[in-house]
C-alpha positions in Angstrom: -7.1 -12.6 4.1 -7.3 -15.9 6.4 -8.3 -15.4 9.7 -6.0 -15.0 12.3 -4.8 -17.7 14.4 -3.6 -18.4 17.5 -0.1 -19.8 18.0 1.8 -19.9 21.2 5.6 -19.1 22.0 8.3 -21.2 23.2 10.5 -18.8 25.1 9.6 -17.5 28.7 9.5 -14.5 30.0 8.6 -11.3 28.1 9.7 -12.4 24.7 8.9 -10.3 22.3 6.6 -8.2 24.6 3.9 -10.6 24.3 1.9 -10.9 27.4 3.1 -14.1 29.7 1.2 -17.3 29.3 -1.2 -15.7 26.5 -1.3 -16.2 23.1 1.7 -15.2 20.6 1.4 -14.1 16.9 4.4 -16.1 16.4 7.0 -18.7 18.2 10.4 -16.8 17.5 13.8 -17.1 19.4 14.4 -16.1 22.5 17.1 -12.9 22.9 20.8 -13.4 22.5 23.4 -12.2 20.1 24.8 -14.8 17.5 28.6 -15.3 17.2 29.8 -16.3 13.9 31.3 -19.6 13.7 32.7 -19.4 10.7 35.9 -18.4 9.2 35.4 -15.1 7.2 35.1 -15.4 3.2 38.5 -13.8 2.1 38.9 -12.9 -1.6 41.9 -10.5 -1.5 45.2 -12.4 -0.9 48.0 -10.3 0.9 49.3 -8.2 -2.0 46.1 -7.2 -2.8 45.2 -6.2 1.0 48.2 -3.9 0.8 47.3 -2.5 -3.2 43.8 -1.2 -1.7 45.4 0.1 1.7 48.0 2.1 -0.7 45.4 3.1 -2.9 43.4 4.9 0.2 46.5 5.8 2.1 47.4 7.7 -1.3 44.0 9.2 -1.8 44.2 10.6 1.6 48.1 11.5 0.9 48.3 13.1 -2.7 44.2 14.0 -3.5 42.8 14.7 -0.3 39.2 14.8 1.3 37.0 18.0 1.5 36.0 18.4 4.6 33.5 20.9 4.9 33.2 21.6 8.7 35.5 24.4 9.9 36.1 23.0 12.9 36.8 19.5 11.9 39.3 21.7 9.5 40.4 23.1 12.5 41.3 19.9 14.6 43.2 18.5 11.6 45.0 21.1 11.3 46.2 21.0 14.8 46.8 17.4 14.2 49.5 18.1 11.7 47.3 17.6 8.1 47.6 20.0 5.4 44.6 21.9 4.8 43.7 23.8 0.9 40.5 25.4 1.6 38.1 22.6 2.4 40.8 20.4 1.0 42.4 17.9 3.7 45.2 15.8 3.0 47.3 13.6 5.3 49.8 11.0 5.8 49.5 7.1 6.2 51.4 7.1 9.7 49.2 9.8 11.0 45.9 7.6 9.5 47.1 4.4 10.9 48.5 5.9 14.6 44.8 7.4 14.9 42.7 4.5 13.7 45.3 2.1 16.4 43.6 4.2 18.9 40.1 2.5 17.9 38.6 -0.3 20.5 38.4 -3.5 17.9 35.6 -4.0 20.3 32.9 -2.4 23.4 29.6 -2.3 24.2 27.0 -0.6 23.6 24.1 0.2 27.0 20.9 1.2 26.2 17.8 1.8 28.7 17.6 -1.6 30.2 20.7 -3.1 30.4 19.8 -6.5 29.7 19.5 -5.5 25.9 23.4 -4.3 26.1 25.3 -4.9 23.3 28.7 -5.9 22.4 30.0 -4.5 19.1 33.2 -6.1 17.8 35.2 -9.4 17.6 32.6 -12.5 16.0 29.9 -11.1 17.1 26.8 -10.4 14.5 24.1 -7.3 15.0 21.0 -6.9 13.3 19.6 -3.7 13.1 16.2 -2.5 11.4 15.5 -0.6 8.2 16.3 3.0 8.7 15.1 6.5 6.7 13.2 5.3 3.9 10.6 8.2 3.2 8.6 5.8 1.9 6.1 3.7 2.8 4.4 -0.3 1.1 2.1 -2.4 2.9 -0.6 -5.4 1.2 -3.1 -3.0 3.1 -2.5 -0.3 1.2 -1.3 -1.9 -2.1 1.3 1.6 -2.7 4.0 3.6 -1.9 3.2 6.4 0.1 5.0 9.0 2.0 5.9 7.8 5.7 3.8 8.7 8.5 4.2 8.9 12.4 1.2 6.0 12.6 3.3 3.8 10.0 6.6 4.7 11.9 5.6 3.3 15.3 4.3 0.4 13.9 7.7 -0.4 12.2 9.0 0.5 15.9 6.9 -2.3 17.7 8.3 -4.4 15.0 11.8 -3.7 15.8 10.8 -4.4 19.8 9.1 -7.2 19.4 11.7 -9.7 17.3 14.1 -11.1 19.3 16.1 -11.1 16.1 16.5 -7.2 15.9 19.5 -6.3 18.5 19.6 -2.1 17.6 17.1 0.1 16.6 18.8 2.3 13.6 16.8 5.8 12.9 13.4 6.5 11.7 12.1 3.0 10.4 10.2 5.7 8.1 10.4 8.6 7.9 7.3 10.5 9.0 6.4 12.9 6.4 3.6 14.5 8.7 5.9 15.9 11.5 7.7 19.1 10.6 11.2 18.1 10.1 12.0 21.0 13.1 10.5 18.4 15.5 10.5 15.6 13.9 13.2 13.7 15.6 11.6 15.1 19.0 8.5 13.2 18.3 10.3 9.7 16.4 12.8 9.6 19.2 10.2 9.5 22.2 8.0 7.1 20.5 11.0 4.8 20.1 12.0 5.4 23.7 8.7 4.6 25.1 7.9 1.7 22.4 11.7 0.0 22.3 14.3 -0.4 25.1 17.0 -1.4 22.4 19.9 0.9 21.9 19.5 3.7 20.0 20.4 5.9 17.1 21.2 9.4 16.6 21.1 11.4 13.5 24.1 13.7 13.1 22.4 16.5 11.1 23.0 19.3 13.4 23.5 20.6 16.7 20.4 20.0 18.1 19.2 17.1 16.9 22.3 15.4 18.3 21.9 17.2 21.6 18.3 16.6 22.0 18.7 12.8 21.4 21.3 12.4 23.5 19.6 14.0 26.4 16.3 12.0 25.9 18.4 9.0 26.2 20.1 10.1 28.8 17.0 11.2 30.7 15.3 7.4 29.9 18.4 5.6 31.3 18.4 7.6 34.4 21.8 8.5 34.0 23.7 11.7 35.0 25.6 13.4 32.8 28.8 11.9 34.1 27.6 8.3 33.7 26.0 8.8 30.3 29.3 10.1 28.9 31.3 7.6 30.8 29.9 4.9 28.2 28.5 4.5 24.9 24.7 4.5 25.3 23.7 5.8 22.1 25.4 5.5 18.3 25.5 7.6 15.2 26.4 7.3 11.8 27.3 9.2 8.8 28.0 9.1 5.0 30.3 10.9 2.9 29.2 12.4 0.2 31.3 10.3 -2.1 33.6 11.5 -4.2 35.8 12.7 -1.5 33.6 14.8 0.5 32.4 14.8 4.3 29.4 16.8 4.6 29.0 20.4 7.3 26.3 18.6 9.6 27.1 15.3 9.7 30.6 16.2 10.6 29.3 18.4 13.4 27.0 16.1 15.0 29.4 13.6 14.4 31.8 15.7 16.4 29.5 16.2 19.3 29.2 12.5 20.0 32.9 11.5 20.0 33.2 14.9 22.5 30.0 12.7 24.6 31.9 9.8 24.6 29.5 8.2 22.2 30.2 5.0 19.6 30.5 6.5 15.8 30.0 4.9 12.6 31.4 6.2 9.5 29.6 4.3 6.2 31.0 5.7 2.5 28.2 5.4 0.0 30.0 4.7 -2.8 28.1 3.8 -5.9 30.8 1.7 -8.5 30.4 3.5 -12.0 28.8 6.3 -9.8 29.9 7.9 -7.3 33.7 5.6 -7.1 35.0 3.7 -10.5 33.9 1.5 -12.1 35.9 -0.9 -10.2 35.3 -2.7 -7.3 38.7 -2.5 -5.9 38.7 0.9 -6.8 35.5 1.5 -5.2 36.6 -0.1 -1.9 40.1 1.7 -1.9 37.7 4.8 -2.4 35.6 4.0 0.6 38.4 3.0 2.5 39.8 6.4 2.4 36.7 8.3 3.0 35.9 6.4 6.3 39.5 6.4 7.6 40.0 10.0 7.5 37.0 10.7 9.9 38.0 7.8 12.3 41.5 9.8 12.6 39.5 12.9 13.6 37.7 11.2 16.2 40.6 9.5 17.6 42.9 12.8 17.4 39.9 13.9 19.3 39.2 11.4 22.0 41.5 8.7 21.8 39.8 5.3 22.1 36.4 6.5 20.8 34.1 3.5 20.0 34.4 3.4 16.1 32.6 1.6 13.1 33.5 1.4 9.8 30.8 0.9 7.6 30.5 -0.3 4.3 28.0 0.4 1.6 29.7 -0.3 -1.5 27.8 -1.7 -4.9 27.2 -0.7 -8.1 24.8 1.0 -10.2 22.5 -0.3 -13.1 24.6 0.7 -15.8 21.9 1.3 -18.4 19.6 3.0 -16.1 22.6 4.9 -13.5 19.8 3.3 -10.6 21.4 1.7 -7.6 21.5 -1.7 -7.8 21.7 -3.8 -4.2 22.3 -8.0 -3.5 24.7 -8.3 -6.8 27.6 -10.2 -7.0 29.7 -6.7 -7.1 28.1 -6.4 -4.1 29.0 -9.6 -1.9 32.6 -9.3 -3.2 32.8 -6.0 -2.1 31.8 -6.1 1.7 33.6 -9.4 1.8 36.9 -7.1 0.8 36.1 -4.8 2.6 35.7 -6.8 5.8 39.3 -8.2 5.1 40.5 -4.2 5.5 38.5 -3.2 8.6 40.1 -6.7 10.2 44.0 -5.5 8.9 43.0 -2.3 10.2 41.4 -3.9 13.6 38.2 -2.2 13.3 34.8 -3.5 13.8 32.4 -3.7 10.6 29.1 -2.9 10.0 27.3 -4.0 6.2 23.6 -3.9 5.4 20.4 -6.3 4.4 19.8 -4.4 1.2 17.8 -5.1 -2.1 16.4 -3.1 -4.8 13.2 -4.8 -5.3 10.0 -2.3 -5.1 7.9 -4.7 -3.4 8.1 -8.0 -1.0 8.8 -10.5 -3.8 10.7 -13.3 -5.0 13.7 -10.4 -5.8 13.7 -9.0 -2.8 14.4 -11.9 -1.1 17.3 -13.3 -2.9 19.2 -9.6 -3.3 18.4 -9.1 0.5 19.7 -13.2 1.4 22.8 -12.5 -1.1 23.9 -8.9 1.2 23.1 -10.6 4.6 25.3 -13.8 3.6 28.4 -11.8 2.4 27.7 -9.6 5.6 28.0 -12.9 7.3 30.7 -14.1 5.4 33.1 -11.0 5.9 32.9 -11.0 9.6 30.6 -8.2 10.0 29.7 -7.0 13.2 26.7 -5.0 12.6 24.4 -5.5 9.9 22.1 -2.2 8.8 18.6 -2.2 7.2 18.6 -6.0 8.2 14.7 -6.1 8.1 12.4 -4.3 6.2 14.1 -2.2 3.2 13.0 -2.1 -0.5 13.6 0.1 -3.0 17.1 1.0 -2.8 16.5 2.3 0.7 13.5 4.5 -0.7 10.7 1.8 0.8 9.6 0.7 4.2 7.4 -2.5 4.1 5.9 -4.2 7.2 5.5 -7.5 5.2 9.2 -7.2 4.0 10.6 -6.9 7.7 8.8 -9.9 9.3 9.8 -11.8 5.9 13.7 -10.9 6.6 13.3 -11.1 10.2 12.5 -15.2 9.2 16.1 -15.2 7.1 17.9 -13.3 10.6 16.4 -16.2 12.5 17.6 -18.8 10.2 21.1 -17.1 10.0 21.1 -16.9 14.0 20.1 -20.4 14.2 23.1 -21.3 11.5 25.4 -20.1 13.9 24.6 -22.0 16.7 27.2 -24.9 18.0 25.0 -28.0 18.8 24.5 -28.3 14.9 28.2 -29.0 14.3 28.7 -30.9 17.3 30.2 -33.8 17.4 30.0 -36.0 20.4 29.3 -39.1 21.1 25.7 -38.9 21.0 25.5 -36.5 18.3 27.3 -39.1 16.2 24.5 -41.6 17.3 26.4 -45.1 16.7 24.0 -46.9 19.1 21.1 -45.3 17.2 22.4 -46.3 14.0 22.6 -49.7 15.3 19.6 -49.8 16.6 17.7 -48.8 14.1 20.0 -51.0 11.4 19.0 -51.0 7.7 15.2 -51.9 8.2 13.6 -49.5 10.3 13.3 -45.7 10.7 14.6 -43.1 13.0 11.0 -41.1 13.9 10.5 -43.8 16.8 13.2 -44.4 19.0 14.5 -42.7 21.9 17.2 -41.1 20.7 14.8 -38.6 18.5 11.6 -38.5 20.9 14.4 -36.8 23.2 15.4 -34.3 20.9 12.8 -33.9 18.1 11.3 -30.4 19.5 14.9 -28.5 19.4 16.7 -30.9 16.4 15.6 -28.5 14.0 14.6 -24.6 13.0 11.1 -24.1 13.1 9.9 -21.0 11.0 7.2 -19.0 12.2 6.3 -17.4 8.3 7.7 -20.3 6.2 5.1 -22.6 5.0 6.4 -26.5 4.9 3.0 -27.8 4.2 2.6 -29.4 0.3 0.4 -27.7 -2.4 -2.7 -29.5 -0.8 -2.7 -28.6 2.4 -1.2 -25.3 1.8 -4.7 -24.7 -0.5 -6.7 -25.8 2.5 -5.6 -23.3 4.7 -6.2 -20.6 1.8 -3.5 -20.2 -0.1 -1.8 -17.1 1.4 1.3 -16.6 -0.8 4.5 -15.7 1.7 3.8 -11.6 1.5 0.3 -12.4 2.9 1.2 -14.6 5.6 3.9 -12.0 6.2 0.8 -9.0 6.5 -1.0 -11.4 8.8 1.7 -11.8 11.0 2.3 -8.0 11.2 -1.6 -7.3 12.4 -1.3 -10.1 14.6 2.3 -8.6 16.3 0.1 -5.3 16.7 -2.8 -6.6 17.9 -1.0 -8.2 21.0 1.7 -5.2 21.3 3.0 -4.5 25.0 5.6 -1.6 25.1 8.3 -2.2 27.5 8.0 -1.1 31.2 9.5 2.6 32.0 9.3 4.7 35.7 6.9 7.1 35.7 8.5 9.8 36.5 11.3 9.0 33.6 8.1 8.9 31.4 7.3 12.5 32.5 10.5 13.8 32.7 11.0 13.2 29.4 7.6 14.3 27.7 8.9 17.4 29.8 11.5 18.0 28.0 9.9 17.1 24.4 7.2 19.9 25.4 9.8 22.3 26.0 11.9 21.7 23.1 9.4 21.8 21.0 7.9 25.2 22.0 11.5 26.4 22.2 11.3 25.7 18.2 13.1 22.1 18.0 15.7 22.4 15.3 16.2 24.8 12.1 15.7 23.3 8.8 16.8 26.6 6.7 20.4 26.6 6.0 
């Protein structure tokens, strides 16, 4: 491994926590959220916009979703649905009343406010991997189950790049807490290590009430403000086909009753777990998110919603997941046309099925964060860091993405497309005429240093120079920049007596039992 060098940052301030004035691991970005420029990718023309919106508004209609979560039963049943059992169907002006409830946009207000969030319109989120319960690093050379060591590293990670707006759940899941206290444990680290909104699992009445109250208690907030505004978000999956699980629909439940944003994200697997068809598969997915928006807007009308998609296909030969394919792109491109006719904002993910930090890796992740970016989504999931179909965290792989979310972020910015007089450059054409070149003259020594992205992992060097300086392939020089991140770590400030109020409150949660895990 090469030894590590110094490099210094460009932006001010407390950048990705480094300390002021010293030196940086890498130069990155400074914090802001990118708007997407660009007019959204939209395969579906009008009659097929309304074919898939039938198709789910007759799922929900004539099959029905099973909703497993006697109270959620409960509250649809109050809200006029017809109810079989576990069996809940309903009608397309009930759906599309509810889901016109839904803000098409809000924010989002974690710890320190200046790392607020606004979810919605043409803006675009980046959010780390979450819940692998696996682990890859070059250090280690194999998987391995998570651990609470391996999960705060992938927590500094998230702090430290500018690039990484949210931080999702456990960046891995760490095998050596008991699952009882587990999120007790992940959740403080994060608050002391990150001061990035946060994530809540719904799996459970105390794990969502726990969370919630440790972010309540690190934003100094009382009860009343907490649940005045969305500080904290959750997701859930169905279980597709057709199927809302018991626990995800109660914790669900609890944070559209705290006034909390919600995102609902069908897992449906094409040839799977939805046919074989990606229209099908959408229409499927369509269905099994609308239904649990309705819920939460019968419940609290103008709850903070998401609608998430996680549509692909499987590996026909194998039945594996299979992540980055065209299937893929086409279907979170439809299905960002739907959650726009249905004026809701999206969230997709930076997925890949690659087992390691490789050449595949890289294109199946770039081919899910492009068709994120060209559907208009809003918040993109697992944007650094995933392998494996979800079942692998990798250090090496999150800086390595983190580079492709900086390049993306830098797309997006206006001063490449503009277009004034300057930026057309007639006077520098002329001056420079057809026998000279452009490196000398003032109108590039005044702009060289910004003109262009500079990567901080990329190497632009040619074969030679690139051997003199050792040779590191793009996973190595991704492992070196993890240590070096590490090494100069700085968690964010919090008040002391926040600090201890909350380790406070772990303590006595913890010897109180946490939460159960038999069911």
């Amino acid at each position: 491994m090469a030894q590590k060098t110094e490099r210094r940052g460009r932006s001010g301030g407390r950048a990705g926590n480094a300390r002021r004035g010293s030196a940086r691991a890498i130069q990155q970005m400074p914090w802001r959220i990118p708007t997407n420029v660009d007019r959204p990718t939209e395969p579906l023309d009008d009659t097929g916009i309304m074919a898939i919106h039938d198709g789910a508004m007759r799922i929900l209609e004539e099959i029905g979703i099973e909703f497993l979560n006697a109270d959620a039963r409960r509250i649809m049943r109050k809200a006029g649905c017809t109810i079989d059992g576990t069996n809940v169907r309903m009608g397309r002006e009930f759906v599309m009343e509810m889901v016109a409830k839904a803000p098409s946009e809000f924010t989002i207000t974690p710890r320190n406010p200046a790392r607020q969030v606004k979810v919605g319109g043409k803006n675009l989120l980046f959010v780390n991997v979450s819940s692998p319960p696996n682990y890859w690093d070059m250090e280690i050379g194999r998987k391995v189950p998570g651990t609470r060591e391996q999960c705060g590293n992938l927590l500094k990670l998230t702090q430290y790049f500018n690039c990484i707006h949210l931080s999702a759940g456990y960046p891995v899941e760490p095998v050596d807490v008991h699952p009882s206290i587990r999120h007790l444990d992940v959740v403080h680290d994060k608050l002391l290590l990150t001061d990035k909104v946060t994530h809540a699992y719904s799996l459970g009445a105390e794990r969502v009430e726990d969370v919630t109250e440790m972010v309540r208690i690190a934003s100094g907030l009382s009860h009343a403000d907490f649940e005045a505004r969305p500080h904290i978000y959750t997701n859930i999956n169905s279980t597709s086909p057709l199927k809302h699980d018991d626990l995800m629909l109660d914790g669900f439940m609890r944070m559209v009753k705290r006034g909390q944003a919600v995102m609902v994200s069908p897992f449906t697997l094409a040839g799977a777990m939805a046919p074989v068809t990606m229209a099908g598969a959408v229409a499927q997915s369509i269905a099994e998110g609308l239904c649990v928006i309705a819920l939460a807007q019968f419940m609290r009308p103008g709850t903070p919603c998401i609608f998430g998609t996680f549509t692909s296909n499987v590996d026909m030969r194998s039945g594996a997941p299979a992540f980055g394919t065209p299937e893929y792109m086409r279907a979170t491109q439809m299905t960002g046309q739907m959650t726009r006719f249905y004026g809701l904002p999206m969230r997709a993910s930076g997925v890949c099925t690659s087992n390691v930090p490789d050449g595949q890796a890289m294109w199946e992740t770039s081919n899910s964060l492009w068709s994120a970016v060209q559907s208009g989504t809003n918040m993109v999931v697992h944007a650094a860091g995933w392998l494996e179909g979800g079942l692998i965290a990798s250090p090496e792989k999150f800086v390595m993405d983190c580079e492709v979310l900086q390049q993306i972020q830098r797309y997006m910015e206006p001063q490449i497309t503009a277009t004034g007089p300057d930026d057309i450059a007639l006077e520098a054409i002329r001056e420079v005429g057809s026998s000279d070149h452009f490196f000398g003259i003032a109108h590039t020594q005044e702009r060289y240093e910004t003109a262009f992205y500079q990567p901080f992992l990329s190497d632009w060097t040619n074969h030679e120079a690139w051997e003199l300086k050792g040779a590191e392939w793009t996973a190595q020089r991704a492992h070196r920049v993890f240590k070096d991140i590490l090494a100069e770590f700085e968690p964010p400030p919090m008040d002391e007596a926040v600090r201890e109020e909350l380790a406070d409150f772990v303590e006595r949660r913890k010897a109180e039992g946490g939460a159960p895990t038999d069911f």
